[in-house]
N, C-alpha and C positions, 0 to 999 in steps of 0.2 A: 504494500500500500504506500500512497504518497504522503506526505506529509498533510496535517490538519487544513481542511477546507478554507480558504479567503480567494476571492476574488476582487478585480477590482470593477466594481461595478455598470461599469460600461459594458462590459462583457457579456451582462444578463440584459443590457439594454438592447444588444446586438443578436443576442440567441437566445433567450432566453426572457419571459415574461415574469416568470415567478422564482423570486430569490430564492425560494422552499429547493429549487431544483441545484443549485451548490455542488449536492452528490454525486447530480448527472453531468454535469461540465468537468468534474474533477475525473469523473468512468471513462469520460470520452476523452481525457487528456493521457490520461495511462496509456489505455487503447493505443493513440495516436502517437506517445513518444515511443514505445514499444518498434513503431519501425525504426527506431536508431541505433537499440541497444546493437546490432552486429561492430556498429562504429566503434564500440567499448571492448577491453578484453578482457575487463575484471567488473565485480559485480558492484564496489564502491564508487567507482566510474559511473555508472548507472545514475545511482541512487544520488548523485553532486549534480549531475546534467540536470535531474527532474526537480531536484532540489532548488537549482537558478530558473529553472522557467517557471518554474512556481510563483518564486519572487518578481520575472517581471510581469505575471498577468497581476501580482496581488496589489493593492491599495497602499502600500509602501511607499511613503515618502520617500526616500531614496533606495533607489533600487540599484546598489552594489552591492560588491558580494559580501561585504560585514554584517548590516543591515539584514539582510537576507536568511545568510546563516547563524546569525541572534536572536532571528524571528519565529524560523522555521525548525533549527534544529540545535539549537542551543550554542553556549560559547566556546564547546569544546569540538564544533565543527567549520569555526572561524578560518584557523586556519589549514585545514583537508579542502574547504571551499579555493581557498588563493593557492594552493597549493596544485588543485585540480587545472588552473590555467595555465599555472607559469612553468609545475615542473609533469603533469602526467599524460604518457606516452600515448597518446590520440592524432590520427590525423585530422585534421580536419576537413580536407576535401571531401573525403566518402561522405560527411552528413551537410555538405552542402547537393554531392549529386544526389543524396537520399531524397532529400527535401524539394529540390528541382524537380525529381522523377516525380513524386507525389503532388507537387502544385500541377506537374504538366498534365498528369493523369486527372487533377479535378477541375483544371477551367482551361485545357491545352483546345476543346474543342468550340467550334462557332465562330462568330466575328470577335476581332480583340485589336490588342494594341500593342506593340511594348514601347517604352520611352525610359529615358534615361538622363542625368540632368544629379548636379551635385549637391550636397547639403553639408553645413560645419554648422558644428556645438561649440559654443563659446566655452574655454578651457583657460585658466589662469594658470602660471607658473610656467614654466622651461624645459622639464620633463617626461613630458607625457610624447609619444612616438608623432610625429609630421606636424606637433605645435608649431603658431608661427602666428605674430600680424599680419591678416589678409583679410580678403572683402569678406565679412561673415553674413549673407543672405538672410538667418531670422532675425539679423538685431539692422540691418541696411546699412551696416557700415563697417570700417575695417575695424579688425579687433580680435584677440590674441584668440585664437581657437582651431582644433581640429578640421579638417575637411577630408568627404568621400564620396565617392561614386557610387550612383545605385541604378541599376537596373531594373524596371519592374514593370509589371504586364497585368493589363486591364479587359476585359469581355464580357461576352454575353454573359459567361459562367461563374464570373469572381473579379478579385484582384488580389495582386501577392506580389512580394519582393522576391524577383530571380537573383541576383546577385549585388556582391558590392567590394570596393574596396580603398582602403585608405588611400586618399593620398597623401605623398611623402614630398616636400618644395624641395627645388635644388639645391636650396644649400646644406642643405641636411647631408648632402652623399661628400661637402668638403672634410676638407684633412680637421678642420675644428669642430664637428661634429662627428667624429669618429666614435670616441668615449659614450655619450651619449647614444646613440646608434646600438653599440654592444649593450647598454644599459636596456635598451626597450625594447631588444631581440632582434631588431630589425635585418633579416638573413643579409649574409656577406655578399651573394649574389643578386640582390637587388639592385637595380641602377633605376634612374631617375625617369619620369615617364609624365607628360602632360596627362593633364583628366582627357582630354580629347582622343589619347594613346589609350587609356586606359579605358574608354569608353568603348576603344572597337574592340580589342582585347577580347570584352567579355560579350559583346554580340558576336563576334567570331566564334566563340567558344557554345554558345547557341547552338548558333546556325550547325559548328560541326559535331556539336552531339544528337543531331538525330531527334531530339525532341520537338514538339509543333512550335514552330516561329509562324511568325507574318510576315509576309511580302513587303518589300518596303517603299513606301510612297516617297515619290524623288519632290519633298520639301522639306529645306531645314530653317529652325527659327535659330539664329546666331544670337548671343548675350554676349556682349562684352562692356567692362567699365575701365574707364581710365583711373591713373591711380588715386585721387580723390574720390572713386567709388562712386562716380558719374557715369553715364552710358559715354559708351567713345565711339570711335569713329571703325575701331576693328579691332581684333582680339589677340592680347598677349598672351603667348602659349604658357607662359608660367604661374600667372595668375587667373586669367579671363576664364570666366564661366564657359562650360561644354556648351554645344550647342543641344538643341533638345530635339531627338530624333524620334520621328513617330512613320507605326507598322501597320498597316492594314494586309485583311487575306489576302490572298492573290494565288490566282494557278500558277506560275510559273517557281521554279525552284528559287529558293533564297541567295542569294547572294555575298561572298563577305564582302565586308566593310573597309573603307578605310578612311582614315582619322583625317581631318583639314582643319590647319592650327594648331 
C-alpha cells in the first residue's frame, strides 16, 4: 500500500466529484505507477518513486523532497528520499519511454497537436544546475532562475507533457564553471546547445521512435527579446525564446526537424 491518503484538491475537481472517493484516486495511482516499477531493481526504489508522486499531487506547500518525506513517511526517511536522486542506481530514460508509450497509447489517436516552447522558475542563489540572469517568462522580466524545454501534445483524447529538458547557458560549459558543473552532476559529455537545438533534439527523437506524431504545419511563430526583455527585431540563439512549433495530422510521413536560431 501507499502511503496515507491526501490529495490536492484540484484533483477531485478534475476527476472526481466527491472527496469520499480519496481511496479511489489513491487505487488508480498504485494501479498506474505499477507500470514503472520494471524501471527499479530493488523494492525501496519503488516505494521512494511512489512516495514523491504522492507529495507532488498532495496539498503541500512545498513540494521537495524534505517536506514530502516528513509528511508522508517520517524523518527517518528524509534522507533515503535525497538519497534516492542523487546516489541510487536508476536510469532514467526507460521511465521517460515508459511514460511516452502510455501517454501515446491514451491520447496518441485523433486530431492533436504537439508544440513546444520554454518555461524558467525563478531560483535564487548560484548553485542550482543552468542558474543564471535571463529573461524569466512568468515574472516578464530578467531575473536569476532556471530554464527548460518542454515538449507537449494536445487532442481530441487529452493532453500531456512528452518530454523536457534543462537548459544549460554557455557559460556554464567555461573553464570557471567547471567546479560547479561536477557539483550538480552535470555529465562530462555534455556540450552547450540552444533551446532551438534542443527543441529539435526531442521532436526528432518523436518522430524516430515510432510512436503517433502529427504532420507538421509549415508555420512558425518566432519570440524573440532584446536584452532589456523587449521584443527585438530577431533572435539570439543564447538567450531568445524557441520558437513555438505547432503539428497537425497529416497523411504523409513525419519529417525530422531542424533547428533555425
Amino acid at each position: 500500500m501507499m502511503n496515507p491518503p491526501m490529495f490536492n484538491p484540484i484533483a477531485f475537481n478534475a476527476w472526481y466529484s466527491d472527496e469520499n472517493n480519496d481511496s479511489l484516486l489513491q487505487t488508480e495511482l498504485e494501479h498506474y505507477l505499477q507500470n514503472y516499477f520494471s524501471c527499479f531493481s530493488q523494492q525501496p526504489q519503488r516505494r521512494l518513486f511512489q512516495t514523491f508522486i504522492q507529495g507532488l499531487l498532495s496539498p503541500l506547500e512545498r513540494k521537495s523532497i524534505e517536506p514530502i518525506a516528513l509528511h508522508f513517511s517520517g524523518e527517518k526517511y528524509v534522507r533515503p528520499l535525497q538519497q534516492f536522486f542523487t546516489r541510487s542506481p536508476f536510469d532514467e530514460q526507460p521511465l521517460l519511454d515508459t511514460y511516452q508509450e502510455l501517454l501515446s497509447r491514451q491520447i496518441g489517436a485523433g486530431c492533436g497537436m504537439l508544440s513546444v516552447d520554454d518555461t524558467s522558475f525563478v531560483k535564487k542563489g548560484k548553485h542550482s544546475a543552468g542558474v543564471k540572469r535571463q529573461y524569466c517568462g512568468c515574472l516578464g522580466k530578467t531575473e536569476s532562475c532556471q530554464s527548460g524545454v518542454f515538449l507537449a501534445c494536445a487532442g481530441d483524447k487529452g493532453y500531456g507533457l512528452v518530454d523536457y529538458e534543462l537548459y544549460i547557458p554557455k557559460e556554464w560549459f567555461s573553464g570557471d564553471f567547471f567546479r560547479l558543473r561536477e557539483e550538480c552532476h552535470i555529465p562530462e559529455e555534455k556540450t552547450f546547445a540552444t533551446k532551438n537545438q534542443i527543441a529539435q533534439r526531442m521532436l526528432n527523437q518523436v518522430i524516430r521512435s515510432g510512436r503517433k506524431v502529427y504532420g507538421i504545419l509549415p508555420q512558425q511563430m518566432q519570440k524573440s527579446r532584446d536584452s532589456a526583455g523587449r521584443r527585438g527585431k530577431g533572435p539570439d540563439p543564447c538567450r531568445a525564446e524557441i520558437p513555438a512549433l505547432f503539428f497537425l495530422p497529416c497523411r504523409r510521413k513525419p519529417e525530422l526537424c531542424e533547428a533555425r536560431g
